[in-house]
C-alpha positions as CSV (number, residue, x, y, z in Angstrom):
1,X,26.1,-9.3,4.8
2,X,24.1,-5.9,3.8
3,X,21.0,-8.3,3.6
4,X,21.4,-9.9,6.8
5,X,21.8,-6.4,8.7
6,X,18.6,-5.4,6.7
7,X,16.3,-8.6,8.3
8,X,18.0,-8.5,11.5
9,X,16.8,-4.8,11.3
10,X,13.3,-6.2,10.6
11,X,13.3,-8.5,13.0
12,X,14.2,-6.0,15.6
13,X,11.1,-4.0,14.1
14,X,8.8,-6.8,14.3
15,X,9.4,-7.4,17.6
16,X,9.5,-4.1,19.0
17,X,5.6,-3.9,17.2
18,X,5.1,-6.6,19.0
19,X,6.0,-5.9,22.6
20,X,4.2,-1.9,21.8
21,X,0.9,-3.5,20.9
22,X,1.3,-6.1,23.9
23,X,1.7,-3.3,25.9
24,X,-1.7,-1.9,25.1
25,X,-3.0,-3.6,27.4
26,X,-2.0,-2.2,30.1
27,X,-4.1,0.9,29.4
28,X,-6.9,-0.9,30.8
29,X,-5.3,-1.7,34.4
30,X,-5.2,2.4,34.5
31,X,-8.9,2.4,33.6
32,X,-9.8,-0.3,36.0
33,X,-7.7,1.3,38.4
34,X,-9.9,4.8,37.7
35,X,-13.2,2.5,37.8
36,X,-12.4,1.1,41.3
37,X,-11.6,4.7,42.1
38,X,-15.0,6.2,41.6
39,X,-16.4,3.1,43.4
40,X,-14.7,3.3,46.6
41,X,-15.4,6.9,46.4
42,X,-19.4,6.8,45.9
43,X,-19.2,4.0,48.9
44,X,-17.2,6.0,51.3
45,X,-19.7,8.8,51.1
46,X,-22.0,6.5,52.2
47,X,-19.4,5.0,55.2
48,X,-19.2,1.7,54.5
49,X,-17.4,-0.1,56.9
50,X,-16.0,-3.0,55.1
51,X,-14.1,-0.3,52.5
52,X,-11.1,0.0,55.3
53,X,-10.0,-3.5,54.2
54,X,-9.2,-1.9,50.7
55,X,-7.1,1.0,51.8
56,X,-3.9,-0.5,50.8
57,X,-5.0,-0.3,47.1
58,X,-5.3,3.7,47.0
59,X,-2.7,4.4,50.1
60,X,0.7,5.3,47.6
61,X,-1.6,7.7,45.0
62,X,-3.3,8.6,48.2
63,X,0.0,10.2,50.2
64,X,0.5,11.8,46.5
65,X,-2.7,13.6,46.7
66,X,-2.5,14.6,49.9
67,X,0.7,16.6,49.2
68,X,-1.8,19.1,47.2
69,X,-5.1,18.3,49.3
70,X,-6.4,18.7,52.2
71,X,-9.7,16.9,53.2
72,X,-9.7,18.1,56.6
73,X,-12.8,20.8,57.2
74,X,-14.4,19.7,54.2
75,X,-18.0,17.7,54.1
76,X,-16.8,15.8,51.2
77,X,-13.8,13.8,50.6
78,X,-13.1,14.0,46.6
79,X,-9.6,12.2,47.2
80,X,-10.3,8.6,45.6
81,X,-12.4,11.1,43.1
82,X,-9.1,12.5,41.9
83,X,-7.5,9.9,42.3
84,X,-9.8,8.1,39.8
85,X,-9.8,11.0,37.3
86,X,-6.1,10.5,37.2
87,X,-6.1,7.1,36.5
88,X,-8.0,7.6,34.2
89,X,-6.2,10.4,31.9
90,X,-3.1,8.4,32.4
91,X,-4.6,5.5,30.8
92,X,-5.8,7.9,27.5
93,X,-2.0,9.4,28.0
94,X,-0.3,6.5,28.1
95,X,-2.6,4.8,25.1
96,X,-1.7,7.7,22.8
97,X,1.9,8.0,23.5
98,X,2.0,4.4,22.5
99,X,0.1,5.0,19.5
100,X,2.4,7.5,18.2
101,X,5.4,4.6,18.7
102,X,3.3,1.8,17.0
103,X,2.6,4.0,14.0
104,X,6.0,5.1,14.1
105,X,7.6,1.3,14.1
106,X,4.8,0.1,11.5
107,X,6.4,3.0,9.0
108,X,10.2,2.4,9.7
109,X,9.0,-1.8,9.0
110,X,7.2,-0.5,5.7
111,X,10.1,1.6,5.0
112,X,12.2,-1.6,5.3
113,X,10.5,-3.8,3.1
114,X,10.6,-0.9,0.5
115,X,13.9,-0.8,0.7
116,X,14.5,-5.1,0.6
117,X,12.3,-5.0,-2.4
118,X,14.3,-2.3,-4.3
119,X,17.6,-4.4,-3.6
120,X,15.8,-7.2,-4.8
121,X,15.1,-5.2,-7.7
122,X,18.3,-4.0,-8.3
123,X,20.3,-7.3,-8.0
124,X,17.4,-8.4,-10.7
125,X,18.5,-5.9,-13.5
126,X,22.2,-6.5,-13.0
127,X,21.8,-10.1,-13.8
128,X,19.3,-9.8,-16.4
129,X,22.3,-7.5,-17.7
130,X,24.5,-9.8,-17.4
131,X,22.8,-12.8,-18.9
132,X,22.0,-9.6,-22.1
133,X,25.9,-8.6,-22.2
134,X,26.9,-12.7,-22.7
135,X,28.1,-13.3,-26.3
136,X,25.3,-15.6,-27.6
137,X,26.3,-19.2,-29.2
138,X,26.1,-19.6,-32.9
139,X,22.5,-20.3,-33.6
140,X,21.1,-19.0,-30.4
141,X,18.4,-16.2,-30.3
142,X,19.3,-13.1,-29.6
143,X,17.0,-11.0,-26.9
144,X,16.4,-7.6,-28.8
145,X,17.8,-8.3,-31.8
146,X,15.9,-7.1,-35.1
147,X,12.9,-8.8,-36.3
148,X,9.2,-8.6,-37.9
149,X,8.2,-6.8,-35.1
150,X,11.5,-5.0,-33.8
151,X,9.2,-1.6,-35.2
152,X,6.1,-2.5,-32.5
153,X,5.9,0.0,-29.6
154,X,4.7,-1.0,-26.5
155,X,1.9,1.0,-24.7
156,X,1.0,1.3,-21.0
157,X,-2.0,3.0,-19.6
158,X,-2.6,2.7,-15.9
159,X,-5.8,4.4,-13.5
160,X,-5.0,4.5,-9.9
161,X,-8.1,4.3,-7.4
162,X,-8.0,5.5,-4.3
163,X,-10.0,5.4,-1.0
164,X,-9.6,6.2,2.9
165,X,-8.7,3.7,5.1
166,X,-11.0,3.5,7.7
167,X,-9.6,3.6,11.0
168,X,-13.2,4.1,12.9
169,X,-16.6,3.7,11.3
170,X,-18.0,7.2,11.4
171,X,-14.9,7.7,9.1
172,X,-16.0,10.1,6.2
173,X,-15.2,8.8,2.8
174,X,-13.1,11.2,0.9
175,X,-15.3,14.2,-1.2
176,X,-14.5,14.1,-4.7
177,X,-11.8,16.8,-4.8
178,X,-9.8,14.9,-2.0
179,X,-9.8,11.9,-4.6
180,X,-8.6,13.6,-7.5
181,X,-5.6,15.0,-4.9
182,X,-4.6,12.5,-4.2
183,X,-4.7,10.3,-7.5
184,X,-2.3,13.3,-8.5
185,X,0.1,12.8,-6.1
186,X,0.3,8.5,-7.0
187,X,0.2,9.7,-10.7
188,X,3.1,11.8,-9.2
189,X,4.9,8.8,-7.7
190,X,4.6,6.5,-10.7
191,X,6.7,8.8,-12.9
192,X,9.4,9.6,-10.3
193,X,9.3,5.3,-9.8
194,X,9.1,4.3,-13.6
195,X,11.4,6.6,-14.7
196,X,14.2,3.8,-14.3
197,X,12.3,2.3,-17.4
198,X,12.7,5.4,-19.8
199,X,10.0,5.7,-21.5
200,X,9.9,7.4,-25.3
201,X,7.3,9.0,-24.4
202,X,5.1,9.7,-21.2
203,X,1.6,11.7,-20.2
204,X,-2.1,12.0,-19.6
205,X,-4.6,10.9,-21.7
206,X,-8.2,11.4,-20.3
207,X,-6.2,12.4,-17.1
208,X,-4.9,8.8,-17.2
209,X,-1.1,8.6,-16.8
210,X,0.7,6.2,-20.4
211,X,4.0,5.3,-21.3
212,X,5.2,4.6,-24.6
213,X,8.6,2.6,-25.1
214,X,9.9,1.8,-28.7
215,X,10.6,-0.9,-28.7
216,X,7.9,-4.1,-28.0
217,X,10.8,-6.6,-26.9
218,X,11.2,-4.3,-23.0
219,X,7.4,-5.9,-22.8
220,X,9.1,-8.8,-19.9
221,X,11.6,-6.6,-18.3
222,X,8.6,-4.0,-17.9
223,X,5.8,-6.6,-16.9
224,X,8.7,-7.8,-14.4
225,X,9.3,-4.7,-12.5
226,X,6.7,-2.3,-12.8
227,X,4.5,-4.9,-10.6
228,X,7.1,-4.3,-7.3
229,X,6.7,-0.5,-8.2
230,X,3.2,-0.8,-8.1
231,X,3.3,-2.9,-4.5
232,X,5.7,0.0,-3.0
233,X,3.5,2.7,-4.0
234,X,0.7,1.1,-2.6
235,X,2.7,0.6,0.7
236,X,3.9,4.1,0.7
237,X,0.9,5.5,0.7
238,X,-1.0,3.2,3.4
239,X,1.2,4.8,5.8
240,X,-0.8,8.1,5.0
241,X,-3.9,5.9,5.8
242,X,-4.8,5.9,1.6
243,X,-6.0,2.8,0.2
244,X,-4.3,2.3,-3.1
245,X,-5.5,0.1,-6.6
246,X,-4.7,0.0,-9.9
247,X,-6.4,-1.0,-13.5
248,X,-3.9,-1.0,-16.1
249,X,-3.9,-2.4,-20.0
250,X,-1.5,-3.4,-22.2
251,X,-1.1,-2.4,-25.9
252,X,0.9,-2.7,-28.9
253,X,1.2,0.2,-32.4
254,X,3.0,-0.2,-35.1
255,X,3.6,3.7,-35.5
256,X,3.1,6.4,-32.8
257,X,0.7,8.0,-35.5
258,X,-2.2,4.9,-33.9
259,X,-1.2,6.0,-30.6
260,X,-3.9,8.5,-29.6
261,X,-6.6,5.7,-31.2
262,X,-5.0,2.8,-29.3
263,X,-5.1,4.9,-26.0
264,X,-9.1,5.5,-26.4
265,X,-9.7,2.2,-26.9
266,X,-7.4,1.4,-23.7
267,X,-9.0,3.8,-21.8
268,X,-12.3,1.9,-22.3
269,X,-10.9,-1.1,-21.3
270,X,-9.7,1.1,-18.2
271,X,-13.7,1.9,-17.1
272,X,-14.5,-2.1,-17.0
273,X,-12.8,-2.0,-13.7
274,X,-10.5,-5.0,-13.7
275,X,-7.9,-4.4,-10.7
276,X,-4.6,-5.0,-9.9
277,X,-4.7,-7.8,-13.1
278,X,-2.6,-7.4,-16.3
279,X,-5.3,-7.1,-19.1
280,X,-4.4,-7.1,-22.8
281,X,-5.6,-6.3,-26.0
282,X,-5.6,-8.3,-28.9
283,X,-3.0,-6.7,-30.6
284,X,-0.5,-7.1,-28.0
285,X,-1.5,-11.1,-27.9
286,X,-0.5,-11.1,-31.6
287,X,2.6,-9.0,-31.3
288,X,3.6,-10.8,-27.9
289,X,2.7,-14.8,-29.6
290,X,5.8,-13.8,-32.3
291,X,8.5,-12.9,-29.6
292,X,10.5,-16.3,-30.0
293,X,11.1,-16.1,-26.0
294,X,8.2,-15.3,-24.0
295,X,7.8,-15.4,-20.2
296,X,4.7,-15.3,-20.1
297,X,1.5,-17.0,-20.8
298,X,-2.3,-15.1,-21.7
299,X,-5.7,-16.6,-20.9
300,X,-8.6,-15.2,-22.5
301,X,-10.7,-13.4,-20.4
302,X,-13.7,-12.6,-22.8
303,X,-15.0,-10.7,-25.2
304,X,-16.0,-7.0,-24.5
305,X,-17.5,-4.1,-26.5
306,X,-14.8,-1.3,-26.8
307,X,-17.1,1.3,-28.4
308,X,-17.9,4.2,-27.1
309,X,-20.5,4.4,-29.2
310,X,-23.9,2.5,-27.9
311,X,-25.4,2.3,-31.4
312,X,-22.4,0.5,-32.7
313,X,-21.3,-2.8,-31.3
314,X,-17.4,-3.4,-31.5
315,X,-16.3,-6.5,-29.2
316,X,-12.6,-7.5,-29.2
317,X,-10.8,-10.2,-27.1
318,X,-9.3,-9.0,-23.7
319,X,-6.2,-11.5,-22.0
320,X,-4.9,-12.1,-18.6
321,X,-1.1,-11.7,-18.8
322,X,0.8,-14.2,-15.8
323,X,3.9,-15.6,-15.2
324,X,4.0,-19.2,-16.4
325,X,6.7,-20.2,-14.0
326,X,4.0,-19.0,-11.5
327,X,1.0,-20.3,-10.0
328,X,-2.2,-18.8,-11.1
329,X,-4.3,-17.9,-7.9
């Protein structure tokens, strides 16, 4: 019932967007309108004759001017001149009054399908905790249950990019300063949105945000929602006309005493630039290939040199994470 409200509520939204941007168009009859204006005004200082046929086009404005001017005495009659000038700031009026309520529906819809996607969410983790809370059969596997690699931590690192949208095209692109701002504020908004997850440990390195969780097996419960987190923040902050991407890299450590190593080499795997894709390293492949239920599958995506050293050569094998039970685009 809650759900149904919820699209009836977007439907509503949609269509109100719809009939505002519609609506637009109107601006233009008030520009016309001011163009005919000036027109009839340059003719009639020149008498035309003909022009009287057209009088019923400007007589209703016309009595409304007339209340507050008076043409009488004067050489020049700058009626249909007014006239036209008001036309024409009623068009820009009425354009940006309907602005403000397009905007304003376009953030109460993204608002919306924030709020769908963190029901979806939610309804998600109850019945993943249900199926978890289900005494397993004799002989079955059980999901978190000790193993060889029950002692593997599981490492995140994550680099948000960030650029103006550009609404004209003498836009200016954000200065440098304005970037860093604002990558604060989504580093910001990924730990208030991952701290559902709870982390052993969180922070910067190389002014890159990580989490650290102890234990590997959370890898497909993590995977699962941290990519809707990703999608709202990137929604939340379109509405603030900020374009939002993110390269992020998967790891594995046996002990947190690797974990500053592991997060350099991530973080070079970071500056290769590969968006919005989970990437992996090779020792999350082989930590990930002895998990006896995996939902997902790894491609290889090549061979790269993670040394940040350019006098030794150190290439390792980066994967592709994806959902098997998905479609590869």
């Amino acid at each position: 019932m809650a759900q149904q409200r919820i699209d009836n509520k977007l439907s509503q939204l949609n269509t109100i967007a719809r009939l505002i941007y519609t609506a637009k168009f109107l601006r233009y009859l008030f520009f016309f309108y001011s163009f005919l204006s000036f027109v009839f005004w340059f003719l009639n200082c020149f008498e035309v004759e003909w022009l009287y046929h057209f009088n019923w086009l400007f007589q209703f404005p016309y009595e409304i001017i007339s209340i507050f001017y008076n043409p009488e005495g004067i050489t020049v009659d700058l009626s249909l001149a007014f006239i036209g000038i008001i036309a024409l700031i009623l068009g820009f009026l009425y354009d940006f009054i309907l602005n403000i309520f397009y905007n304003r529906v376009i953030i109460l819809q993204e608002e919306e399908e924030k709020r769908v996607e963190r029901q979806k969410q939610l309804r998600q983790m109850k019945k993943r905790k249900k199926i978890q809370n289900v005494q397993p059969e004799a002989g079955m596997p059980v999901i978190g249950a000790p193993n060889a690699f029950s002692e593997s931590k599981l490492i995140f690192l994550i680099l948000p990019h960030v650029k103006k949208i550009k609404r004209k095209k003498d836009d200016l692109e954000l200065t440098f300063q304005e970037v860093e701002i604002w990558k604060q504020r989504v580093n910001k908004k990924l730990i208030e949105n991952t701290n559902y997850s709870k982390p052993m440990q969180k922070g910067y390195y190389r002014k890159n945000l990580f989490l650290a969780y102890k234990d590997f097996n959370y890898v497909d419960d993590f995977v699962y929602y941290i990519t809707p987190t990703l999608d709202s923040i990137i929604l939340e902050f379109k509405k603030y006309g900020i374009l939002t991407s993110f390269c992020y890299v998967l790891s594995a450590i046996n002990n947190m005493n690797a974990l500053e190593k592991e997060l350099d080499c991530m973080d070079t795997v970071l500056s290769l630039n590969f968006e919005n894709e989970f990437v992996v390293t090779n020792r999350f492949k082989i930590t990930y290939d002895n998990k006896s239920i995996q939902k997902y599958k790894m491609d290889l995506k090549g061979e790269y040199n993670l040394s940040k050293n350019l006098t030794i050569s150190n290439r390792q094998p980066l994967y592709t994470l994806y959902d098997k039970d998905k479609p590869q685009e």
